[in-house]
C-alpha positions, 0 to 999 in steps of 0.5 A, a space after each residue: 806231318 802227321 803229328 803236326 797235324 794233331 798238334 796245331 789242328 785248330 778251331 777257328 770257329 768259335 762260339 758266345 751266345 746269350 743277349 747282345 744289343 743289335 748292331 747297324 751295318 755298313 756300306 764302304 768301296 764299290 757302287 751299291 743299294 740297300 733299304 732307305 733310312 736316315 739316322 742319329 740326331 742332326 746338328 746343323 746340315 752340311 754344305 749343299 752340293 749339286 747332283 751329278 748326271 745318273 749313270 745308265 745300268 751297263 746291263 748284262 747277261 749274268 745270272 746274278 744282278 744282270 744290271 750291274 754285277 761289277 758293282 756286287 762284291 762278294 766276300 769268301 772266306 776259305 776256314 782255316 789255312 796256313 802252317 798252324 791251322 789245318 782244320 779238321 784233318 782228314 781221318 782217312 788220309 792225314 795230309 795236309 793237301 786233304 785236311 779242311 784248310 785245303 779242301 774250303 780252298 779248293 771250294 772257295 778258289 772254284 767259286 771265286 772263277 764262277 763268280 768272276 764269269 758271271 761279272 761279279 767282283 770277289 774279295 778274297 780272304 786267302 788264296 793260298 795256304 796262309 794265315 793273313 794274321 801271322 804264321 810264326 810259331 818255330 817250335 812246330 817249324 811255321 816261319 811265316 811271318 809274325 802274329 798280329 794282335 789284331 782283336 785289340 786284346 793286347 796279346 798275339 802269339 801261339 803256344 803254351 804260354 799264349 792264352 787259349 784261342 788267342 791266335 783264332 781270334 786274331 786270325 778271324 778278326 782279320 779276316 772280318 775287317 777285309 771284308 768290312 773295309 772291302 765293304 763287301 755285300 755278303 760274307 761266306 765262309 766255307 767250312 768242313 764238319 769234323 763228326 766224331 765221338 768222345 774218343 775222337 773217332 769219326 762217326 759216319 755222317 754226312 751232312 750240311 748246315 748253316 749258321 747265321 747270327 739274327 743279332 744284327 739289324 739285318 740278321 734276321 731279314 738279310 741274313 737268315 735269307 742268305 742262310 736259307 738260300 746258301 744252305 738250300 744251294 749246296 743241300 741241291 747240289 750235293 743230292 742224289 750222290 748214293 749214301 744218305 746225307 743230312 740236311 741240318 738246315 740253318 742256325 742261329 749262332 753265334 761263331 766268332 766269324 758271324 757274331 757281332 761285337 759283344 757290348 756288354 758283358 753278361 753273366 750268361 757271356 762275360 767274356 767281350 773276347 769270345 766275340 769279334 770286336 768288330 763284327 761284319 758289317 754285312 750278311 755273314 754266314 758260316 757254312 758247313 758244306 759237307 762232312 769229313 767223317 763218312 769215308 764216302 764224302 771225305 773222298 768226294 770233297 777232296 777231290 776237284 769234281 766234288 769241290 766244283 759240285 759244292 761251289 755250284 751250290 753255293 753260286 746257287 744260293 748266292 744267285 737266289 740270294 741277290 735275286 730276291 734283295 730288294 734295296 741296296 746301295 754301294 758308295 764308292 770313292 776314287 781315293 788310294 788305299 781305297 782299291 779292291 782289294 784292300 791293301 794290307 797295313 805292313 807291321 803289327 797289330 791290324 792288317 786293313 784300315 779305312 782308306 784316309 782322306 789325305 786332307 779332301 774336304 770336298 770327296 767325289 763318290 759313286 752312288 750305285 743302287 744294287 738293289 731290284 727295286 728303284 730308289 725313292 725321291 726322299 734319299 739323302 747321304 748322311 754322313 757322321 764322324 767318330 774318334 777311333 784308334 781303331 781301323 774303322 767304326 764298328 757301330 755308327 757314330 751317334 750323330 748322322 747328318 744329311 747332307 743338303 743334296 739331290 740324289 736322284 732316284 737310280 733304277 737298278 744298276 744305275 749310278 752316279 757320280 756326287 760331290 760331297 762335302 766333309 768338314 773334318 771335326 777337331 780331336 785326332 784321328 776321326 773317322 767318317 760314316 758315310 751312308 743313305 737314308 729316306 728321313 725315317 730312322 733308318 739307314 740302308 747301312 742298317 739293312 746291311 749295306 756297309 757304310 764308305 768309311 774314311 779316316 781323316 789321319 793314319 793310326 
């Protein structure tokens, strides 16, 4: 296993930086809230519907959102994982049960039981040792199944003959559109700092650092907060262990799991593959929660009381985080293919797509406010539509047109169940964007609430 560990031990992470236009978020499956806003030129308004009756706040004694914690859903990605991406092995014991790909999935499993306990809805992104974008490669002994070419590049595959990072950035972008069809709050994903020198030997550091990207419309508000708070979370809980440790505090950079989408290619990136091709539509972070290369450390965080210490911390962050957002919004629909979480498209090319609409012109939805503070009297559900093969809009159409209906101003955790009405456009598979919006400019999917996206046809 060794020397398949040195073979196929991958980066996922990836890197671009350079300029790149700031891309609009979304807010897809569950209830939830985010700042106000309305967008796009109009055309003529839709259909008027009547308003339903709010949904009172269950109320709860969670930590995180104690109105309504069902309705937050958090996305964790656990780096790395199956037979052809070990991470960074362990350089002291080179096993796969102690490389990274097993020690973020211990990490990530433990968050996910201390998340469920306190009410909220987690999306996974693997729960075992397995790629979700295929694990085939026979030369090293992988049978899992098939690799996917997922970003769209029109090559799948590992191996020499395969363009380097073709399998990384499938993988990831499968790994983005989970959570963006899961329309998930945030995005952690959960990594393992590999130090070493120019001859490969590990350096005896240890330390935790956070990367974020501050291109989006919510980076550098929503996004730089969940930084703070998540690297803040984990720096608190890994204190006090007996060696020195490093806190490298956060950074603005663009790795493949955070980026967005790479519009335009410029002399400084002239590569759009290096990015996502559909970025996350939601806060995203990629944290480096510990270090591997100081023998301390590495004994710590392969251990079960050390990867419960670290998941501690970044409940932490992400309790801190929720704490202090102030607007947003869930939109949810009662639709299959529409369930959490998001069923896998069986066959090639991308595993998640917007549910479909199955014909439904009239599409019954939950409006829920996520946020702390109360929503305006001013709020209307906009709705565009987008001609796309691919499984969901990664930007907003644009046109966004109000729909001529009341939506009631929801306290915290409140809810509420409205008709809306959809008149599908002509030309092939369409896709709805379906946000809120005060009559400003600006939409809550610009604040990092994903957008309910729906298809009107299968791919």
């Amino acid at each position: 296993m060794s020397r398949l560990a040195t073979l196929v031990s991958l980066a996922l992470i990836l890197g671009a930086c350079g300029d790149n236009p700031p891309q609009p978020s979304a807010s897809q499956q569950l209830p939830s809230a985010a700042s106000p806003s309305s967008a796009g030129s109009s055309s003529a308004p839709l259909p008027t519907a009547a308003a339903g009756e709010v949904i009172p706040a269950p109320g709860s004694q969670s930590p995180i959102y104690a109105p309504n914690p069902g309705a937050i859903v958090v996305a964790i990605d656990p780096g790395h994982g199956g037979c052809l991406d070990w991470g960074s092995p362990s350089p002291f014991d080179n096993v796969p049960g102690k490389a990274e790909k097993a020690i973020t999935l211990g990490i990530a499993l433990a968050l996910r039981d201390r998340l469920e306990a306190a009410g909220i809805t987690v999306v996974m992104i693997r729960t075992t040792d397995a790629a979700i974008a295929g694990d085939r490669y026979s030369p090293l002994g992988c049978e899992g199944p098939p690799l996917r070419d997922v970003n769209g590049d029109g090559i799948a595959g590992f191996g020499e003959q395969v363009p380097p990072h073709t399998l990384e950035r499938d993988e990831l972008q499968a790994r983005l559109d989970l959570a963006n069809v899961a329309r998930a709050d945030v995005l952690v994903s959960i990594h393992v700092d590999a130090i070493t020198d120019a001859n490969g030997d590990p350096i005896p550091v240890a330390r935790t650092e956070t990367f974020y990207t501050d291109e989006t419309r919510w980076g550098p508000s929503a996004t730089r907060q969940l930084a703070e708070a998540v690297q803040g979370g984990v720096v608190n809980a890994m204190d006090g262990l007996g060696y020195e440790r490093q806190d490298r505090g956060i950074n603005a950079h663009n790795f493949y799991m955070v980026a967005p989408p790479l519009l335009k290619e410029t002399a400084e990136r002239p590569n759009r593959w290096a990015q996502p091709t559909r970025g996350a539509l939601m806060p995203s972070v990629l944290c480096e929660v510990a270090s591997d290369s100081l023998a301390a450390e590495d004994k710590l965080i392969t251990s079960p009381d050390g990867q419960a210490r670290i998941a501690d911390g970044l409940l932490a962050g992400l309790s801190s985080y929720f704490a202090q957002r102030a607007m947003a919004a869930r939109i949810d629909v009662a639709l299959p293919g529409a369930a959490l979480p998001p069923p896998a498209r069986p066959g090639a090319g991308p595993p998640f797509w917007a549910p479909m609409l199955h014909g439904i012109t009239g599409l019954p939805v939950t409006l829920t406010n996520t946020g702390h503070d109360s929503w305006g009297k001013n709020l209307r559900i906009l709705v565009g539509w987008g001609p796309s093969s691919d499984p969901y809009l990664r930007a907003p159409p644009s046109s966004l047109v109000p729909v001529e209906l009341s939506v009631p101003t929801l306290a915290p955790g409140e809810s509420v169940e409205l008709n809306v009405p959809l008149t599908i456009p002509p030309g092939g598979r369409q896709v709805a964007w379906i946000t809120l919006g005060d009559g400003n400019g600006t939409t809550f999917a610009d604040s990092g609430s994903p957008p309910l996206q729906l298809a009107s046809a299968a791919p």
